[in-house]
C-alpha positions in Angstrom: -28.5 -15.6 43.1 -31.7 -17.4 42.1 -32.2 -20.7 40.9 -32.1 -21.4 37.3 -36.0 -21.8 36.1 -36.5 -25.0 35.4 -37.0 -24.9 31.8 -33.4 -23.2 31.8 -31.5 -26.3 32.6 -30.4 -27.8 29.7 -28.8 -24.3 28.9 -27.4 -23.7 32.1 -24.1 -24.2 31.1 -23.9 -20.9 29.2 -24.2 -18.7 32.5 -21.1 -17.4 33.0 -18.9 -14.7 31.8 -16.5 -15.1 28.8 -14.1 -13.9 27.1 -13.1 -14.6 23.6 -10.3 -14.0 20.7 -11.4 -14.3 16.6 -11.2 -13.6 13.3 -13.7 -11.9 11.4 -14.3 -11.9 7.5 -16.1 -10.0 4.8 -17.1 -10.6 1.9 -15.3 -7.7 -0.1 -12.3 -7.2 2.6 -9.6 -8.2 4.9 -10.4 -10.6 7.4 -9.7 -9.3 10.9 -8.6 -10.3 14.8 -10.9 -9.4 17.3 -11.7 -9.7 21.0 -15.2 -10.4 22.5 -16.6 -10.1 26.2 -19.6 -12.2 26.4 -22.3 -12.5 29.8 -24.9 -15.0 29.9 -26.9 -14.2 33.1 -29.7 -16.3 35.1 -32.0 -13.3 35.9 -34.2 -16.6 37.2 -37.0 -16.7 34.8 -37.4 -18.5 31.7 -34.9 -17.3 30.0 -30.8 -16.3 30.4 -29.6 -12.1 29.4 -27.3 -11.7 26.9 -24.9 -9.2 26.3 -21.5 -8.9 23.9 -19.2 -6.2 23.1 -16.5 -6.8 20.4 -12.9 -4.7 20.7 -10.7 -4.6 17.6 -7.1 -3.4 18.9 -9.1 -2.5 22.3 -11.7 -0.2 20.7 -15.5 -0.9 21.2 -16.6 -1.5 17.8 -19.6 -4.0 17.5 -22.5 -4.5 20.6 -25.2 -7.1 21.1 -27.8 -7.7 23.9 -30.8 -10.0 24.3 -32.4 -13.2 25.8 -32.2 -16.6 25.2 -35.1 -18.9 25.6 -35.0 -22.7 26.2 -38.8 -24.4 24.9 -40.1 -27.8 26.0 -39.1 -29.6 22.5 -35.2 -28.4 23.2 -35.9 -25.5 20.5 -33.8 -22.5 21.4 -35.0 -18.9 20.9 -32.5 -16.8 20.9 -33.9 -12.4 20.9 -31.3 -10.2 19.9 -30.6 -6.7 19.4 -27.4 -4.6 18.2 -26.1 -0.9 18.1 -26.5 -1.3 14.1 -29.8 -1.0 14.5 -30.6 -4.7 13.6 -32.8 -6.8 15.5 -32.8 -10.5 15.3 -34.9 -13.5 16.2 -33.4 -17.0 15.7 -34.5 -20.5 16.6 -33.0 -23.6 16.5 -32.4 -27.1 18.5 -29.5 -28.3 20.9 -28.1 -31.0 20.8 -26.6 -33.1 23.5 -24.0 -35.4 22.5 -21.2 -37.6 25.0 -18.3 -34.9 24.9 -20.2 -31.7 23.7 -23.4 -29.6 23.2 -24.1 -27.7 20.0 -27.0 -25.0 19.5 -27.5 -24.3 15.6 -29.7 -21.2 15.1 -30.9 -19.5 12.0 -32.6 -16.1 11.8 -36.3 -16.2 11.8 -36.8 -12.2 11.4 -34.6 -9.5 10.9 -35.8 -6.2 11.0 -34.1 -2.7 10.8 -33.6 0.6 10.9 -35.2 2.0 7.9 -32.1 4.7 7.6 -29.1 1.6 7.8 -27.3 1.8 4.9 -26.8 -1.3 2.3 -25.8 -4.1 2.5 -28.7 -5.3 4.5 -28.7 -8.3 6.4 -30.4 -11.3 4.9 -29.9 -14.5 7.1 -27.9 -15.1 9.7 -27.0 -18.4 11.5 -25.2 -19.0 15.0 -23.7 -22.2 15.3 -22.7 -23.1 18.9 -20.6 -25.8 20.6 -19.4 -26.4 23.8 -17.0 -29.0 25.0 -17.0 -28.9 28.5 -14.6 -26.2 28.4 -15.1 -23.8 25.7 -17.8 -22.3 23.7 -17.0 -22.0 19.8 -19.3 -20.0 17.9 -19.5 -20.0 13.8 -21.2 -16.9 12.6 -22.5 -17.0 9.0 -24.5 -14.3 7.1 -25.7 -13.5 3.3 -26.5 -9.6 2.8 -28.3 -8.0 0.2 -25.1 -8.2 -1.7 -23.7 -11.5 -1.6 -26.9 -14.1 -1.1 -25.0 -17.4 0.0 -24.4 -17.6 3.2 -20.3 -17.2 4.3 -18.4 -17.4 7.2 -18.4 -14.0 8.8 -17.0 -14.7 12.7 -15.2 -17.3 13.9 -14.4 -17.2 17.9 -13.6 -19.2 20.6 -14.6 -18.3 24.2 -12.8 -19.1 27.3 -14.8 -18.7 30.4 -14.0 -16.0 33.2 -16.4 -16.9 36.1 -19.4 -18.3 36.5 
């Protein structure tokens, strides 16, 4: 396995594979219980892969890959892609504090595919902690349809392997 790049470090807690149980919630709908695999690999540049499939009652319904990128000034960019057709770029900064490390990213671009059908994504922001032993992660989003941002996923991950 290679070394982790040097700029990766602060990050480096992330490699690993997880797995993870939520709830998910819409804005015009039932909330539902869901199931996530995540893998953050070292690929030993600059920056970690990314992949997550979500399973609701075991069936694939929700995809996600890209790259995560650590910058001198602790600014997180995070590249990601999904089987929607969405493609995201987020930034943000982590923080270190004594018992836990959080990452707080908001979308910087979204662009789809022109033929997705409404509601469109508007905004979307990640917010990450980890406390030494698992990684939560509160999704928010607005839409062309409902403009303030609301609580969309809610999971926490339990890690596999390293």
């Amino acid at each position: 396995m290679a070394a982790v790049h040097e700029s990766m470090k602060l990050l480096s807690f992330l490699v690993g594979r997880w797995h993870g149980t939520g709830e998910g919630f819409l804005p015009h709908g039932p909330s539902f219980k869901y199931e996530e695999n995540l893998v953050i690999e070292n690929i030993g540049q600059p920056n970690f892969a990314y992949s997550a499939a979500s399973f609701i009652d075991g069936v694939t319904r929700h995809r996600e890959s890209g790259f995560i990128k650590c910058h001198e000034d602790s600014q997180i960019l995070f590249c990601l892609a999904d089987n929607l057709g969405t493609c995201s770029i987020l930034l943000g900064p982590v923080e270190i504090e004594s018992k836990s490390t959080k990452i707080l990213l908001t979308s910087r671009s979204i662009t789809r595919a022109p033929f997705n059908r409404e509601p469109h994504v508007v905004e979307v922001v990640r917010d990450y902690k980890y406390d030494g032993k698992e990684l939560h992660l509160v999704v928010r989003l607005s839409t062309t349809r409902n403009s303030e941002l609301s609580d969309h996923l809610q999971i926490t991950y339990k890690r596999e392997s390293d």
